[in-house]
N, C-alpha and C positions, 0 to 999 in steps of 0.2 A: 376535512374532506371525509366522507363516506362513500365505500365500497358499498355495491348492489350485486350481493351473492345468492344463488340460487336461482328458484325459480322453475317453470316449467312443470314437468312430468317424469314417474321414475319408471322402469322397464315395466312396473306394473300397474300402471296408469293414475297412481295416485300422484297428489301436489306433493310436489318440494316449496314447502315454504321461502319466503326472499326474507334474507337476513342482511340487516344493516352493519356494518361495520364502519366506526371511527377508525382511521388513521392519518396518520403525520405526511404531511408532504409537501412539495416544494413547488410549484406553478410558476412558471416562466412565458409570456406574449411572445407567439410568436407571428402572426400575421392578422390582419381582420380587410376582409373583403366585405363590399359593398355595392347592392345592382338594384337597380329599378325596372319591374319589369310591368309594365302596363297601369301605371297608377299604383304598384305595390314596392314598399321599399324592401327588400333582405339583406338582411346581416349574419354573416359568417365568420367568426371570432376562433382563432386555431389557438393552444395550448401546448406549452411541453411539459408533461407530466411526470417528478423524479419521485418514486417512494424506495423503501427499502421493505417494504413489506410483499413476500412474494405470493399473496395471496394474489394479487395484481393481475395474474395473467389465468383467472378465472373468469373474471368480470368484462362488461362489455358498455357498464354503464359506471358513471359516476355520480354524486352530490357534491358540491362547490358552492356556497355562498348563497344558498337555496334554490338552485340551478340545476338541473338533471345534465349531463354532457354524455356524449356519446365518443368511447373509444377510436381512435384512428387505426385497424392495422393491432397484432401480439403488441404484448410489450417485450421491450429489450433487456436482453440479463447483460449487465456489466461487471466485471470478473479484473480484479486486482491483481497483480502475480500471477503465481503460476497455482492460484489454489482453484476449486471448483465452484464454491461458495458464489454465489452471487454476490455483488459488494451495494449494488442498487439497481430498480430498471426503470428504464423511460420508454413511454409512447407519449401520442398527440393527442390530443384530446380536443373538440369541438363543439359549438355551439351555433346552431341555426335558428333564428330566428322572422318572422316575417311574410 
């Protein structure tokens, strides 16, 4: 999986370059909807996304299996005990196609 960091413009109008990032992660199915809408078929394929890397909740795009996904929604910090640390986070992750 790669993370899509960056991007855009900085308070002084120059580019922020987009930096790729490899990390580790775990993908889980969670729904795929499917419509036809006047001779067109689409497909809507949902994702749950668990990394430990908290870079995560910079990004708003992902890479998957040579696939661009598009974020659902923050990601979730999930916290073990009683410490502060995040322990990993999830959000959704999609794919429209169609």
């Amino acid at each position: 999986m790669t993370l899509k960091i960056g991007g855009g413009r900085d308070e002084n109008d120059d580019p922020i370059p987009v930096q790729n990032i490899p990390i580790r992660a775990s993908v889980t199915p969670i729904s795929g909807d499917q419509q036809a809408q006047r001779g067109r078929s689409t497909t809507l394929t949902t994702y749950r996304l668990t990394v430990t890397d908290p870079r995560i909740e910079q990004v708003t795009t992902v890479i998957w299996r040579a696939q661009t996904y598009t974020l659902e929604g923050r990601a979730m910090p999930y916290r073990i005990g009683s410490g502060n640390t995040p322990h990993h986070y999830e959000v959704m992750m999609s794919l429209g196609s169609g």
